[in-house]
Residue, then its C-alpha position, 0 to 999 in steps of 0.5 A: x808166818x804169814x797170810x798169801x793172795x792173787x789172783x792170775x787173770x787169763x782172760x777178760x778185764x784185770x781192772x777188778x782184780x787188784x781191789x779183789x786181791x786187798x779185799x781177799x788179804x784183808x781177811x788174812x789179818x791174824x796171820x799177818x798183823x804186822x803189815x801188809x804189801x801187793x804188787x801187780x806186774x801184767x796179769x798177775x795180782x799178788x797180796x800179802x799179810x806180814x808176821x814179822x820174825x826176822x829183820x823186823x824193820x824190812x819192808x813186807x813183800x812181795x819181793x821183786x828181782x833186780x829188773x822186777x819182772x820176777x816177783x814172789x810171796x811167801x808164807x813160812x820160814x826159810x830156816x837155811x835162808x843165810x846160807x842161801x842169800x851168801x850163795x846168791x850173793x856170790x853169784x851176783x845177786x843183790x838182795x835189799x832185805x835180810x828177811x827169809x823170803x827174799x830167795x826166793x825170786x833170786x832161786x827161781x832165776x837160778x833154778x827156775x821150777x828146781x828152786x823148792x829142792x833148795x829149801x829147807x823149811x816150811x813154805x807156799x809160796x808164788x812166783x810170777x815170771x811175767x816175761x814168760x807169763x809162769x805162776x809157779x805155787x809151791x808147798x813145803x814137803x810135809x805140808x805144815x804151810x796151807x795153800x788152796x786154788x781154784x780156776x776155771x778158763x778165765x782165773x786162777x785163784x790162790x790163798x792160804x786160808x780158804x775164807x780168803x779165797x771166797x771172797x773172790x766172787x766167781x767161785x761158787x759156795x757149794x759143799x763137795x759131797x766127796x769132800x764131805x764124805x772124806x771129812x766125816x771118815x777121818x775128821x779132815x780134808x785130805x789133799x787135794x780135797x776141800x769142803x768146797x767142789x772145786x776147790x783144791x788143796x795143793x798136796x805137800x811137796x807138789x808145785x803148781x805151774x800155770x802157762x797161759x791156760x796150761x795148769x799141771x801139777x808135779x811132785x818135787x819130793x816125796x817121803x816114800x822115796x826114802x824108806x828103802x836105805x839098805x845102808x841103814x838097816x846094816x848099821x847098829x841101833x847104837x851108832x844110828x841113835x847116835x845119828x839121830x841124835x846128831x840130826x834131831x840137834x841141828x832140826x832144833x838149831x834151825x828152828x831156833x833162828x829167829x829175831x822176836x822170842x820164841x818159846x816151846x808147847x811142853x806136853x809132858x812127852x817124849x817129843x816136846x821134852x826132848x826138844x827142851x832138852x836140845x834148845x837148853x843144852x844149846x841155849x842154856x836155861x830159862x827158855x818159855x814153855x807153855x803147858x796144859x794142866x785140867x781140873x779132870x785129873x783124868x787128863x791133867x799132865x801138868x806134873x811130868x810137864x812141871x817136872x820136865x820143865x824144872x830139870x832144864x830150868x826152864x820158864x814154866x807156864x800153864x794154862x789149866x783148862x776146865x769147862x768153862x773154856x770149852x764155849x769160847x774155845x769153840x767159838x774162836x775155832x768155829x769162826x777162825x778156823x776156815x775149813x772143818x777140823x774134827x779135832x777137840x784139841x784145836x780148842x786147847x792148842x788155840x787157848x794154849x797159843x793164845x797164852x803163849x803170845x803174850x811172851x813170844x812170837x814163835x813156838x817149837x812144837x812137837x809134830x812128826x815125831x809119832x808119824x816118822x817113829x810109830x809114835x801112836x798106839x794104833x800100830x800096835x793094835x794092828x799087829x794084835x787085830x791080826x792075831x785078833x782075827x786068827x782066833x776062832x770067833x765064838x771064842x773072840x766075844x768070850x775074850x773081849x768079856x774077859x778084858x772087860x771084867x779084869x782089865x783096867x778101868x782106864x787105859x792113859x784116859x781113855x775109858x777101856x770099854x771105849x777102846x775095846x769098841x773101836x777095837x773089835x770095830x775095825x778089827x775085821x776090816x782089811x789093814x787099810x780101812x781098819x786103820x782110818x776106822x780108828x782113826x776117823x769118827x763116822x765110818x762108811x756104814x754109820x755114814x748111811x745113817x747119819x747123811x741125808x739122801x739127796x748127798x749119799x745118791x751123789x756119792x753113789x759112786x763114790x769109794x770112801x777110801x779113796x784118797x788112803x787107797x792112792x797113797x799107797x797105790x803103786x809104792x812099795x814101802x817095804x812092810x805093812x808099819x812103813x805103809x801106815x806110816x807113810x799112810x800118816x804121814x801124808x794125811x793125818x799129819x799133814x791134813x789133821x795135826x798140820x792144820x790143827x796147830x797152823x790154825x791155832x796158832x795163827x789165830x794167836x798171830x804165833x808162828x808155830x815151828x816143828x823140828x821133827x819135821x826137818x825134811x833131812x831129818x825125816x828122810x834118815x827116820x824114813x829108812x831106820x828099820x822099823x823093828x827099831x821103830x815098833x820093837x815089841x810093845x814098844x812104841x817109838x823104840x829108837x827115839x827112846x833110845x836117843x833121848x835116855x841120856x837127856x830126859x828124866x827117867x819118868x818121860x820115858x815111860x809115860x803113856x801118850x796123850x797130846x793136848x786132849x780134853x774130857x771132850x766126852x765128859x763136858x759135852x754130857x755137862x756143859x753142851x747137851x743142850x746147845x747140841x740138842x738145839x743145834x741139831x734138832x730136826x726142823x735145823x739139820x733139814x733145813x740144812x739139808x746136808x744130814x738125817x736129823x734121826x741118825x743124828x738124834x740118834x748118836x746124841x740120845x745114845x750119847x747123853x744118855x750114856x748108853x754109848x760114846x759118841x765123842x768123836x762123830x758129834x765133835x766132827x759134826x758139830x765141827x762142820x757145822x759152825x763152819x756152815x754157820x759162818x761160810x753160808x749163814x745159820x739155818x741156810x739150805x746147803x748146795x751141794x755138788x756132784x762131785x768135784x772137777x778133779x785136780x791136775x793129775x800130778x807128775x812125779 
């Protein structure tokens, strides 16, 4: 895990930009505090922070091929490195270090473009090939490493971290109107989109090849590829959850890889407990796990954690969260974070990392599960929106007035009223934007209330969908579940959770690992049935069923809760008032992004608890300590008129 820079000059002086690129890492120390290296070979700079995991004494890149007229940086893990460096080996290749990353020059001469489909891993990474002037970008299939880019006709810059690539001079501080609109519908910034015009996110499992002026972008490995395995759906769900099993053991065995310590983020649920079943059958006992316990019982989960923990002898640690951690919580993630995230649980992932780094270095986490098994309980809600809207409406109030009266009070923690008006919300949208609608916190409509005019004129044009409409566009997936899993996968996933636990944990200086993310094991989940998948009211059916046999019978029928906070109920305590400042009219014109009334508005409902605005308030608040460290508090915000498009990808 580790922090990338360069800079690749195609026309004017290059004596500047060696000074910009150490400049640039230089803020990329928390993602690299154990060493730093630079190389400059013709008009290519490239820099590098270093967060030493394996072969601890090795010199830090970048790494260089024999004739060094190859040269690469690389943040990430290659965890089939071994393998790789004997194949290398065998084929003539000298390689100084045994670090991970040294492959990868030695790769790209063996399969030029072709080398990302050999790793297995998470990665971005740059390969300079100065003899014919190629700078190859590249990023790992599921996006759990970050790389952002901008050029123009005289540059093109790169860096893992988007504060890193500001600090380059040329490149103009100006929101993305578009980019804003994309970040208030689903609390992030969906690839290629940034808060920034002009700047891109290189979309996972995409390579970026720059030739002299020529900038294309292609796909090197795409998960819609894989949910049509006809051999799959023939085969017993006994033999497949044996596969799966199989499968899940040897993702966890190459996460484990590693020459520094490394423990596990233990929720209490079925993904992260059945990790610990694998590394302790595979490891024995005492592995460090590291929990999430809340003075709100309402959220605390710490007992099934505890439980888990104490069944597989596990080192058991615990973070217990109460108020009082939510102002510094949000003022390492407001000035760590590097772009916008609405996601309240950054601030407990961030503090949950921060306690686990005073005992290891790398941490096993529990993302994709919920994405490739249908873990959330959103696709059931779809199934029962479309029975929802079969019913007559003058008889749909009467239902939802009856689930109010003689439903429970809570559903896991959440309030049911809650629930049921972000139910009967998106209900009557189409499948598509009934989903984001869940998911994200400020829909088109409440968009129209809440931007200022001068940004919904520039977005005038502008379809809020978009960027869920082109994941789906042209694929044929197989039904409507595979569609929002594979809707997910590419963008909550990878924009949202990815980012979420990256940042978080690289603000620790921890090197965060997710087995369910092994690309192989994820292909074989693709093509399961998905009436393995949702069976019934079931949710992550086959998962269940291939852990039954290792987890204690209370995991398996826990309801699914994450590391949440009682976002809600501390905002109303501990942050009302910071928010009424921070959002006062005289501020929020002076910045000039929002209506200071519809803003009012959502936080009078709020704190008057006339209504729940958790989600939009957190996004917006989100969004704006992030304009507080990226232009300055109480500065007029420029906006664009929409970003210069990306290179059009070529699967």
């Amino acid at each position: 895990m580790c922090g990338i820079v360069g800079v690749l000059g195609r026309s004017g002086p290059d004596s500047w930009r060696a000074e910009i690129v150490r400049t640039m890492a230089a803020t990329l120390v928390h993602r690299g505090p154990d060493g730093e290296g630079f190389a400059s070979s013709g008009n290519c700079f490239l820099g590098f922070r270093r967060l030493a995991i394996i072969d601890l004494e090795a010199e830090s890149p970048p790494f260089a091929n024999e004739d060094e007229s190859v040269w690469s940086v690389c943040n990430g893990q290659i965890y089939n490195a071994p393998e790789l460096r004997n194949t290398l080996h065998s084929r003539g290749h000298t390689l100084r270090t045994a670090t991970d990353t040294e492959v990868i020059p030695h790769l790209f001469e063996e399969y030029g473009a072709g080398l990302a489909a050999h790793l297995n891993g998470m990665f971005a990474f740059a390969v300079w090939d100065r003899q014919r002037n190629l700078l190859l970008l590249g990023r790992d299939r599921t996006g759990e490493k970050p790389l952002f880019y901008w050029f123009d006709d005289d540059e093109l810059v790169f860096a893992s971290d988007l504060r890193a690539l500001l600090v380059h001079p040329r490149i103009p501080k100006v929101v993305d109107p578009v980019g804003l609109r994309r970040y208030l519908l689903h609390d992030y910034f969906p690839a290629p989109v940034s808060p920034i015009q002009d700047v891109h996110k290189l979309e996972a499992g995409h390579l970026l090849i720059a030739r002299g002026a020529e900038i294309s972008i292609r796909r090197y490995w795409d998960l819609a590829d894989f949910y049509s395995q006809p051999d799959l759906k023939r085969r017993k769900p006994d033999d497949l959850a044996e596969e799966l099993d199989h499968r899940l053991g040897i993702a966890v065995r190459r996460r484990s890889r590693s020459d520094v310590p490394f423990g596990l983020f233990l929720s209490g649920g079925i993904d992260s407990s059945a990790i610990l079943a694998y590394l302790a059958e595979q490891q024995g006992g005492g592995v460090p796990v590291f929990s999430i316990g809340h003075t709100d019982q309402s959220f605390d989960e710490a007992d099934l954690a505890k439980t888990t923990a104490r069944f597989f002898k596990a080192d058991f640690n615990q973070l217990i969260l109460d108020e009082s951690h939510l102002a510094d919580g949000l003022r390492r993630v407001g000035l760590g974070l590097g772009e916008p995230l609405g996601d309240a649980s950054t601030i407990p992932t961030h503090l949950l990392a921060l306690l686990a780094g005073k005992k290891v270095k790398v941490i096993l986490s529990g993302e994709g599960a919920d994405e490739l098994f249908a873990g959330y309980p959103t696709y059931l809600g779809n199934r029962i929106a479309e029975v929802y809207r079969g019913i007559p409406k003058r008889l749909r109030s009467a239902l939802i007035d009856s689930i109010r009266r003689f439903g429970p009070v809570k559903m896991s923690n959440v309030g049911l009223d809650y629930l049921l008006s972000r139910f009967v919300a998106g209900a009557e949208l189409e499948r598509l934007e009934r989903h984001h609608t869940w998911f994200g916190s400020l829909p088109p409509m409440l968009q129209q209330n809440v931007l200022a005019p001068r940004v919904l004129e520039a977005l005038a044009a502008d379809d809020p969908f978009a960027s869920a409409r082109s994941r789906l566009a042209g694929r044929d997936l197989g039904d409507s579940l595979s569609e929002l899993l594979y809707m997910d996968f590419t963008m909550y996933l990878q924009d949202d959770l990815l980012t979420k636990v990256d940042r978080a944990t690289m603000l620790a200086s921890l090197e965060a690992r997710a087995p369910f993310l092994d690309h192989e094991l994820a292909e074989f989940a693709a093509g399961l049935p998905s009436k393995l998948k949702l069976h019934g009211l079931t949710t992550k059916d086959i998962l269940r069923r291939t852990v039954r046999r290792r987890l204690p019978p209370e995991i398996l029928k826990r309801r699914k809760r994450g590391f949440n906070i009682p976002f809600s109920r501390w905002l109303l305590h501990s942050l009302g008032e910071q928010l009424r400042e921070r959002f006062s009219t005289e501020r929020v014109e002076a910045r000039g992004l929002f209506s200071a009334a519809g803003i009012s508005r959502l936080l009078d409902e709020h704190l008057s608890e006339r209504a729940d605005h958790r989600k939009p308030l957190f996004t917006l608040l989100a969004f704006d300590l992030w304009c507080d460290v990226t232009f300055g508090e109480g500065v007029r915000i420029p906006i664009g008129t929409g970003t210069r498009a990306a290179p059009i990808a070529k699967d």
